[in-house]
C-alpha positions in Angstrom: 30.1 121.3 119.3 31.3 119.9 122.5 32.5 122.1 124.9 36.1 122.5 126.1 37.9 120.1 128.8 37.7 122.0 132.6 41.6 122.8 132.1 40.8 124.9 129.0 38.3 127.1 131.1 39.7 130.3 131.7 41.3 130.5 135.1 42.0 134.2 136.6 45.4 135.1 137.5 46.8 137.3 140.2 49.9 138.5 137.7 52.1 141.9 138.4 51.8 144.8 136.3 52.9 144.5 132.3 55.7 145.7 131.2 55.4 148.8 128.5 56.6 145.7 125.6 53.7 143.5 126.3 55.9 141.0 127.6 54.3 138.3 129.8 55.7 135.4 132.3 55.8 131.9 131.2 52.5 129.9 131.3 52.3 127.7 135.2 51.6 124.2 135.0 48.7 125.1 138.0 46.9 128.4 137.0 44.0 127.6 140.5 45.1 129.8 143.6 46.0 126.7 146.1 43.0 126.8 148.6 45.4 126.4 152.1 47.2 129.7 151.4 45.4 132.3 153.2 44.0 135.2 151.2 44.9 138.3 152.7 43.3 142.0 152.8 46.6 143.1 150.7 45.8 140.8 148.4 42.2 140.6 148.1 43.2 144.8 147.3 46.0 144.0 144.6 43.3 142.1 143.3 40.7 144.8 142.7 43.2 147.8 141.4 45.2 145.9 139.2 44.3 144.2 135.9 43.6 140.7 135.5 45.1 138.9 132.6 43.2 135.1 131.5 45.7 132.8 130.4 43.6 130.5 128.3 43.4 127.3 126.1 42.2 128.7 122.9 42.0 126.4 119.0 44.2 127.3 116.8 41.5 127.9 114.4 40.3 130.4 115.9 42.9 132.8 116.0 42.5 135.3 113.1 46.4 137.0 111.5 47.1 140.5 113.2 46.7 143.2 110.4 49.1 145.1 111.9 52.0 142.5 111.6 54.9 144.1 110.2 56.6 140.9 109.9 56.2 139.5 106.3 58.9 136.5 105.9 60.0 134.1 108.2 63.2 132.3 108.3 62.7 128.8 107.3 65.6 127.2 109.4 64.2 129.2 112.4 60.7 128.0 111.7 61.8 124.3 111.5 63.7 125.0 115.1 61.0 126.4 116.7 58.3 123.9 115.3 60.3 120.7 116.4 61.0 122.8 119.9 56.8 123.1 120.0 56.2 119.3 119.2 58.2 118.3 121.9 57.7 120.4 124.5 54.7 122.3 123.9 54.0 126.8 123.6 56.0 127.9 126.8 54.4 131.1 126.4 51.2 132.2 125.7 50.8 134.2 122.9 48.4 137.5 123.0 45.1 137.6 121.9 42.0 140.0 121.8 38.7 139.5 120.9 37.8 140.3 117.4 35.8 143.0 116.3 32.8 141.7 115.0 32.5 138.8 117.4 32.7 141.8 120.5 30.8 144.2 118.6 28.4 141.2 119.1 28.7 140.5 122.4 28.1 143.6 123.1 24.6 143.8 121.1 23.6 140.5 123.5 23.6 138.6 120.0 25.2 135.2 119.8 28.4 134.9 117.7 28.8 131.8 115.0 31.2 129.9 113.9 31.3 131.4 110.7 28.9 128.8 109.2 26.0 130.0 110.4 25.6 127.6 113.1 25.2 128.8 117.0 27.0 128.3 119.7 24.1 127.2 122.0 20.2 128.5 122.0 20.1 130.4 125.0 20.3 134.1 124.3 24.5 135.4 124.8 26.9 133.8 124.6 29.2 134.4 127.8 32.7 135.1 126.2 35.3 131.9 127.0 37.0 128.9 125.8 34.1 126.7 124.9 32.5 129.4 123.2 32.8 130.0 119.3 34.2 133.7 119.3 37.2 134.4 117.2 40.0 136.2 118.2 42.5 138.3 116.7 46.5 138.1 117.2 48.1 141.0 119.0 51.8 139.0 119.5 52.9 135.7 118.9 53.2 134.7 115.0 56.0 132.5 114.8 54.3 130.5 117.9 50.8 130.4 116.4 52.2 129.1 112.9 54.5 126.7 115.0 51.5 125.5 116.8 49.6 124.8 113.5 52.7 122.9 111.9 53.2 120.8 114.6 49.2 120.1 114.5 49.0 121.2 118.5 44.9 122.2 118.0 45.1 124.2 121.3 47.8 127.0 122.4 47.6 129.4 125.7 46.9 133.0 124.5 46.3 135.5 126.8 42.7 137.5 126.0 44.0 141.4 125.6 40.5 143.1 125.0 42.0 146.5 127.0 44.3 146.9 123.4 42.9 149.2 120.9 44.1 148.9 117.6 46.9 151.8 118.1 48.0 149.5 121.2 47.6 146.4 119.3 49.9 147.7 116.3 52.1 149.2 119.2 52.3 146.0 120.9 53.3 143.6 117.3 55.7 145.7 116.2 57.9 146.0 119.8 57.1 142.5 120.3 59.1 141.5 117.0 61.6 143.5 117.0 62.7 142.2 120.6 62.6 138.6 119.9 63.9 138.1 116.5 65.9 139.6 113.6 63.4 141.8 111.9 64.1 143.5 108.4 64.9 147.0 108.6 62.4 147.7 105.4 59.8 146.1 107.6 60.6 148.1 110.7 60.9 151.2 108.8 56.9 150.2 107.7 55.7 149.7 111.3 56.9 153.1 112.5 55.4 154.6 109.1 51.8 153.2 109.6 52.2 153.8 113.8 52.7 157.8 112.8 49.9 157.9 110.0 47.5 155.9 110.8 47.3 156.3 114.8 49.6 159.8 115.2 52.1 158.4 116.9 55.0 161.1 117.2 58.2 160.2 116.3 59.6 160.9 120.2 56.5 158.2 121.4 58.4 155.5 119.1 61.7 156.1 120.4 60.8 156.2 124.0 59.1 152.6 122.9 61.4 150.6 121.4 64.0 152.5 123.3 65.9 153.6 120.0 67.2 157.4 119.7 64.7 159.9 117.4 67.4 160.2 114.8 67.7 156.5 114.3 63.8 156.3 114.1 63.9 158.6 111.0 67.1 157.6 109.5 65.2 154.2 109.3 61.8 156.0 108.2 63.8 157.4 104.8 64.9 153.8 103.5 61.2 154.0 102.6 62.1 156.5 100.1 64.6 154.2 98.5 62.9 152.6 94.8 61.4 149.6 95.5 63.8 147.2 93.7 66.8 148.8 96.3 64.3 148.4 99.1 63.5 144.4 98.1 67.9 144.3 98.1 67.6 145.3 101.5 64.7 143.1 102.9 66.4 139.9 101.5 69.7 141.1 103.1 71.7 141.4 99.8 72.5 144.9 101.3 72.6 146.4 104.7 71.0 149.5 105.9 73.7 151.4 105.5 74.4 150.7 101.6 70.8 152.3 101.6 71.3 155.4 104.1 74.9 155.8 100.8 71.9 155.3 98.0 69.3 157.7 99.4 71.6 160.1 97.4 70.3 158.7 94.2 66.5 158.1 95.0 65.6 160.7 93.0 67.0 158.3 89.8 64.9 155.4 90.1 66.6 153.8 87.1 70.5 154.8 87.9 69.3 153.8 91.8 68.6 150.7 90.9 71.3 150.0 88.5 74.1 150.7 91.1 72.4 149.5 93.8 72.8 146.0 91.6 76.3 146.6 90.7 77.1 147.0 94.5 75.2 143.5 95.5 77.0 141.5 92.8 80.1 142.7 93.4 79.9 142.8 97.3 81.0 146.2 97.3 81.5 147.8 100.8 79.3 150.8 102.7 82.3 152.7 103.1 83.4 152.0 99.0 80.1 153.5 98.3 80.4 156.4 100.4 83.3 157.2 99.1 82.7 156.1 94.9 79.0 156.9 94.7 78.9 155.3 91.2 81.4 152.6 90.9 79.8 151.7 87.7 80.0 155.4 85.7 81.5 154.0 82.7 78.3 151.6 82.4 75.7 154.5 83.4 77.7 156.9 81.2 77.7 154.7 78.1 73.7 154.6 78.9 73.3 158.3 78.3 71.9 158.2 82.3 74.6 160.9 83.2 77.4 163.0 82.0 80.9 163.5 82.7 81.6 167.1 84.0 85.1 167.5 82.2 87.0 170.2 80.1 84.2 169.7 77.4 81.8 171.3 79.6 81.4 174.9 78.6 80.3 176.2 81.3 81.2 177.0 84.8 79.9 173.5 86.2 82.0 174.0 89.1 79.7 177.2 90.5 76.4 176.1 88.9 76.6 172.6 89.7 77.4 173.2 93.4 73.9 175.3 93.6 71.7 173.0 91.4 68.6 172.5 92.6 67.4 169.2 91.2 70.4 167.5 93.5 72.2 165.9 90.1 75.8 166.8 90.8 77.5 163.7 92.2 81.2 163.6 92.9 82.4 159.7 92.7 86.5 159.7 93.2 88.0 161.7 91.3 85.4 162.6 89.0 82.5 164.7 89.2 78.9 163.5 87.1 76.1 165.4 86.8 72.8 163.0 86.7 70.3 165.2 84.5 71.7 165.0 80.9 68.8 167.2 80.1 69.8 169.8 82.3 73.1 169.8 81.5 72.7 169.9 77.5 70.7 172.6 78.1 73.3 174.6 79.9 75.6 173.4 77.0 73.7 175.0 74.7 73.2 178.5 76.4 77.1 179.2 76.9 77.8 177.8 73.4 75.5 181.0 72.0 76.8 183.5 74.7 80.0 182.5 73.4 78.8 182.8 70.0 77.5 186.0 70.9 80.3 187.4 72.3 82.4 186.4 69.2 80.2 188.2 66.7 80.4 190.9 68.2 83.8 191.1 69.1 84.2 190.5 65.0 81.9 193.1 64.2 83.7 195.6 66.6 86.9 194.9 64.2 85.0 195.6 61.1 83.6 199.0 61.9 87.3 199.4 63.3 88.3 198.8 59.7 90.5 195.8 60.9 90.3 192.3 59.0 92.1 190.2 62.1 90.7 189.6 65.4 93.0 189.8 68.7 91.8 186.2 70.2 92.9 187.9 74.1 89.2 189.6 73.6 87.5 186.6 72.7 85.8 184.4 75.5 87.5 181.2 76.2 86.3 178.2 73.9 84.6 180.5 71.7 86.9 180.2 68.8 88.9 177.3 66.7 92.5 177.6 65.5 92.5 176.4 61.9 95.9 176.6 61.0 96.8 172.7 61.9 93.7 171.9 60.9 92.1 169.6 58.1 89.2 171.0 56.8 85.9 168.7 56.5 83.7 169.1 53.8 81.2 172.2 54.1 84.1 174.6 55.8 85.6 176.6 53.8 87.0 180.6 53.6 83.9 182.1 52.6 81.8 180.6 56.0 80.2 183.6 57.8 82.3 182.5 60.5 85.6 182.6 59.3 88.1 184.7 60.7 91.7 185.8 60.9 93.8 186.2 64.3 96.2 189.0 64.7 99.6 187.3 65.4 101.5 190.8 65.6 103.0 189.7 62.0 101.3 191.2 59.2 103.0 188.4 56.5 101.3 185.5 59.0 98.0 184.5 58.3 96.5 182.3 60.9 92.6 181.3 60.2 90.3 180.8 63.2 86.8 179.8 63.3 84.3 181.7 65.3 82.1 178.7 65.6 83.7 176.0 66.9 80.9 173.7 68.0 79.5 173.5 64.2 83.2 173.0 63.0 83.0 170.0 65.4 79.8 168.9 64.2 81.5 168.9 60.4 84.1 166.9 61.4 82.2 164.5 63.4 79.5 163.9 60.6 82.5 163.7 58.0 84.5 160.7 60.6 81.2 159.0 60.9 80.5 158.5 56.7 84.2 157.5 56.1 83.3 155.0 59.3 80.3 154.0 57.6 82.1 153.9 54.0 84.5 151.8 55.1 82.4 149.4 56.9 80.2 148.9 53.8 83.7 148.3 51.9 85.0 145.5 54.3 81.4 143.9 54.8 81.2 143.3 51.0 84.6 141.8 50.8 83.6 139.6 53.8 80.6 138.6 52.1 82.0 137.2 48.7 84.6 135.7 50.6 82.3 133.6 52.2 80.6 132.5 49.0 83.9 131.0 47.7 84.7 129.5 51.5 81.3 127.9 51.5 81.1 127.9 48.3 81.0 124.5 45.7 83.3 126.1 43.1 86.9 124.4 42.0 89.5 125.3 44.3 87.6 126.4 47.5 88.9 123.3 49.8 92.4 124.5 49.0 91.8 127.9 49.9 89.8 126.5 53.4 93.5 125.0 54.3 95.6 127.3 53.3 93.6 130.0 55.1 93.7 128.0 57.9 97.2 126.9 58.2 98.6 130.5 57.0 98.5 131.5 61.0 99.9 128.4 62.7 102.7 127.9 59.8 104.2 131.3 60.1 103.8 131.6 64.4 100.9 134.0 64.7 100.0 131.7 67.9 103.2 131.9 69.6 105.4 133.5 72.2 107.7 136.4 71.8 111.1 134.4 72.5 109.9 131.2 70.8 109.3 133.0 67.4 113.1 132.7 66.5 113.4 128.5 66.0 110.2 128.2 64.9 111.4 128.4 61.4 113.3 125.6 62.0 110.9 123.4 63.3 108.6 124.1 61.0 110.9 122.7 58.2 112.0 120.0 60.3 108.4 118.5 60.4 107.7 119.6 57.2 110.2 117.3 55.6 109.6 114.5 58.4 105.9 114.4 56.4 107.3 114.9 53.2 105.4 118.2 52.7 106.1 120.2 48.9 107.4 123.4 49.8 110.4 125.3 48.5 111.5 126.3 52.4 113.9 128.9 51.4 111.1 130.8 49.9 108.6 130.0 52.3 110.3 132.4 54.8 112.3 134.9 53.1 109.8 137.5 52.7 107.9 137.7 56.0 105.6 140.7 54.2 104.4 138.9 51.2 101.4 137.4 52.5 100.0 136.8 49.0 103.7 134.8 47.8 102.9 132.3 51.1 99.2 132.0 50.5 100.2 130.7 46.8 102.3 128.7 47.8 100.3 127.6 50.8 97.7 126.7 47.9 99.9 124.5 45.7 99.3 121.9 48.4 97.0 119.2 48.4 94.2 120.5 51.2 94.4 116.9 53.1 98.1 117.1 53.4 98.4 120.6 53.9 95.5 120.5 56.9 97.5 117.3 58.5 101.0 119.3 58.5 99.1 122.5 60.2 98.1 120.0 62.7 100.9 118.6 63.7 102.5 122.3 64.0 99.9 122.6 66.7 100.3 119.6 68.3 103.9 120.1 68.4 104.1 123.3 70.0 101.4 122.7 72.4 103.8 120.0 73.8 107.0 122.3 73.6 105.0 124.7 76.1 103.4 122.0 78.4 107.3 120.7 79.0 108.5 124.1 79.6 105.6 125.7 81.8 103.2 123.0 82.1 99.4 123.4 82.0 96.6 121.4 80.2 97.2 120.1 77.2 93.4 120.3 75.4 94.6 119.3 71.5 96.9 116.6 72.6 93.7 115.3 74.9 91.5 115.1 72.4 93.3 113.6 70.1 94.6 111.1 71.9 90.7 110.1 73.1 91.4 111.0 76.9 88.7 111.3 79.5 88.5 113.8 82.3 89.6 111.1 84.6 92.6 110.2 82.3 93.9 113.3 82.4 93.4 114.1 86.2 95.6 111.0 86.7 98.3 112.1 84.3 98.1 115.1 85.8 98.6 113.9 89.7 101.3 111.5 87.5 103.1 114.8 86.5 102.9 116.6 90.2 104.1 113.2 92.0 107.4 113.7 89.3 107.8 117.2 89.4 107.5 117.2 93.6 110.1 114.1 93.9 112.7 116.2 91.6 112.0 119.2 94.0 113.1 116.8 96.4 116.1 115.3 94.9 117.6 118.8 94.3 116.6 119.7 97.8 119.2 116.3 99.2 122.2 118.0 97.3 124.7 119.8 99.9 126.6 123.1 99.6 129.5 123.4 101.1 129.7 126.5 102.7 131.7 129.3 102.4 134.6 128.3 104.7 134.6 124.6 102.9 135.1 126.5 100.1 138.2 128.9 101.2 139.9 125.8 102.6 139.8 124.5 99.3 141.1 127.0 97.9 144.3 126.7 99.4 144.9 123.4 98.7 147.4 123.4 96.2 146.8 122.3 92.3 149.7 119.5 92.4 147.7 117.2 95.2 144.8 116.9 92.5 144.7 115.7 88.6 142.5 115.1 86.5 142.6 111.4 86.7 141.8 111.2 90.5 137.8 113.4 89.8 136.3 109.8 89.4 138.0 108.0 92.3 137.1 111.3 94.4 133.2 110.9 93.0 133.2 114.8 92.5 131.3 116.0 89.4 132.6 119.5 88.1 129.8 122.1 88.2 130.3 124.8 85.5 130.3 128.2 87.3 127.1 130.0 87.5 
């Protein structure tokens, strides 16, 4: 392998003192002190105490990826502006290099590093560590330069050679490198101050001093890393902003419900302060998923106390509503003050039995732990001889009022019995539905009658139409009717709104083609009626007719040109004002007849 031009040798530098951020000066065209200035004792000193940095030429291919980049996208639009910025005019600043670890483990053995292939640098013994040399390096700083370098096929780029930087330093140095040059994601920053406290003990005061952030901002970004990964990938691709996921560390404990609003908040580009303040703007949704539950009146116990002090962090208030987000936690609670309440009424009963007293003062029960009965239907399986059946004391001895000491199974009873009469009835409708199709579709004599009538039934008799248009439809109906010479007896048709089956005979009696082309031209008719009087698209009447999309664009621009130049025409007519108008008044009646309103061109205008 030939060896490196002399410019690509590295040259030392006399450079000031780094900044903390690793943040160098740009790359000189002349890099070779000038031999007439005079070297002095100051700096001959200078250079002795301070370090030394080598701006070199290195190949691109031999520049190994950080493992400590936290970066891990890159804006494409960015890319393509910094690539065509790199083709033109070249890396203005180096990026920052160190050696890497195998290749100066070797070095430092005296063996002679490859080039991967097995092949040698040179024969002679080590390998002295520069340019022309075949050691790899490994990026401290300098990604979106490096990958620039390689897209616009540059095969060298000047690096600085940082072997000072151990691997804490190095992961240091990446991650304050990219957050001061370029937008990077707060997921990914969040990472970089993770791995610099666990894997190289960075405290969390060290960060802050770096990157020159407050400590509370360093760990109010370290906790989006608790936030489900789906929420977290919302953030990096900046469908949601750091602060929708400070609102949804509330719900990181729900993975599931997490995720789910943290969805519903990216598609409907809901707000940070909307969150804060509605927690679960889709509780209807989550509800109807059986992922939380409603604390309301048919809660029986004290949700307001418990829930306040529950320990698994479920109780969420969003509005004006308050959810609790374990529905196994709460249905057990359920359950417990449904049998002390049970409890409590048995032995409130039993109190009254050894009392002697067959009716129960409902003041001494607990509050939910009874059902009045007296209003009440019955479902099957309650009746007066349940163990639970009871009489309140009403203070009259000639009222009976029955109560029920168990009211959740009286509930159950009646929600079992409203579910088989649902179920009943849906069996009932689903086999009329089914033999009705068999005659629709069916090949027997008379179905094609019954198709039209059953589809003109709706449009004859105005199921399709406005409130106020409902009155002269009648009319038109009959008008059109008798226009096609249609057999119906009219009068009959609508005198008895109510007798469906009357029409629907009727209906029958005529032929199915007729019958079909009079429904038709109902529709047609009274989708014209509304275009005139409110305007809009006109669908049926387009597709009949055979119009394209284009023909009916330039009708309607044909209808807007018409409608604007009316606008404008009633716009040109004058009103007198209200003095005109007085003065005319006077006038007397005998200087105008009737005779002279033509002469005059005045046009009487009723009064509005």
């Amino acid at each position: 392998m030939s060896s490196l031009p002399t410019a690509a040798l590295p040259t030392p530098v006399t450079a000031k003192n780094p900044p903390e951020n690793g943040a160098v000066e740009p790359l000189v065209t002349n890099l070779a002190p000038s031999k007439n200035r005079p070297t002095s004792k100051a700096d001959t000193h200078s250079q002795k105490t301070k370090p030394v940095w080598q701006i070199i030429l290195l190949p691109v291919e031999r520049i190994e990826a950080s493992p400590y980049q936290p970066r891990q996208s890159f804006d494409e639009a960015e890319m393509a502006d910094l690539v065509s910025s790199v083709r033109a005019n070249g890396v203005q600043q180096p990026i920052i290099v160190r050696t890497s670890k195998a290749d100066a483990k070797a070095l430092l053995n005296g063996k002679v590093p490859s080039n991967g292939t097995g092949e040698k640098s040179n024969g002679q013994g080590s390998v002295p560590k520069k340019a022309g040399s075949l050691v790899r390096y490994e990026l401290v700083a300098g990604e979106r330069r490096l990958r620039a370098c390689k897209a616009a096929n540059r095969r060298l780029i000047p690096a600085i050679v940082r072997d000072d930087l151990n691997d804490a330093q190095a992961a240091e140095l990446a991650l304050l490198e990219n957050i001061q040059r370029s937008n990077l994601s707060v997921i990914e920053e969040a990472a970089g101050y993770k791995r610099l406290m666990l894997e190289f003990r960075m405290k969390e005061e060290r960060i802050a001093k770096k990157v020159g952030k407050s400590v509370a901002t360093i760990r109010e970004t370290i906790k989006l890393l608790n936030l489900p990964a789906p929420v977290q990938k919302l953030i990096y691709e900046k469908k949601l902003t750091a602060s929708h996921g400070h609102e949804l560390l509330a719900l990181a404990t729900f993975e599931q419900l997490c995720v789910l609003v943290a969805n519903r908040v990216a598609r409907d580009h809901l707000t940070a302060l909307s969150l804060h303040t509605t927690p679960l703007p889709n509780a209807t949704e989550l509800k109807a998923q059986r992922l939380l539950v409603e604390l309301d009146y048919k809660t029986k116990f004290d949700w307001r106390d418990e829930c306040g002090k529950c320990p698994h962090k479920a109780y969420v208030r969003s509005g004006y509503s308050s959810y609790c987000l374990k529905p196994e936690e709460w249905r057990k609670k359920q359950d417990t003050a449904v049998l002390l309440r049970q409890q409590e009424a048995t032995r409130v009963m039993e109190a009254a039995r050894q009392e002697g007293r067959t009716r129960i003062e409902t003041a001494q029960l607990p509050h939910g732990s009874y059902r009045d009965l007296s209003h009440a239907t019955l479902p099957a399986g309650c009746s007066a001889q349940c163990p639970c059946r009871s009489e309140s004391d009403t203070g009259d001895p000639t009222q009976k009022r029955p109560i029920c000491l168990d009211p959740h199974r009286f509930s159950e009873l009646v929600k079992a019995e409203r579910e088989a009469h649902e179920e009943a009835r849906r069996r009932h409708f689903l086999t009329l539905w089914n033999q009705a199709k068999e005659v629709v579709i069916g090949e027997g004599e008379g179905a094609s009658d019954k198709t039209a009538a059953l589809l003109a039934m709706p449009i004859i008799f105005g199921g399709h139409l406005r409130y106020g248009e409902r009155e002269t439809w009648p009319g038109l109906v009959e008008q059109i009717g008798r226009d096609l010479k249609i057999p119906l007896p009219w009068a009959e048709l609508f005198d008895d709104e109510g007798d469906e089956a009357g029409a629907y005979a009727l209906l029958q009696a005529v032929p199915s083609h007729e019958l079909l082309r009079f429904a038709a031209c109902l529709l047609l008719s009274q989708e014209a009626r509304e275009a005139i009087r409110f305007g809009g698209e006109t669908p049926h009447l387009d597709f009949v007719l055979g119009h394209t999309s284009v023909q009916q664009h330039e009708l309607k621009e044909e209808d807007e040109s018409e409608h604007h130049l009316s606008d404008s025409a009633d716009e040109e007519i004058e009103i007198p004002d209200e003095d005109e108008t007085c003065q005319e008044d006077e006038i007397a009646d005998d200087q105008f007849s009737p005779e002279d309103l033509p002469k005059t061109g005045v046009i009487p205008v009723p009064a509005t």
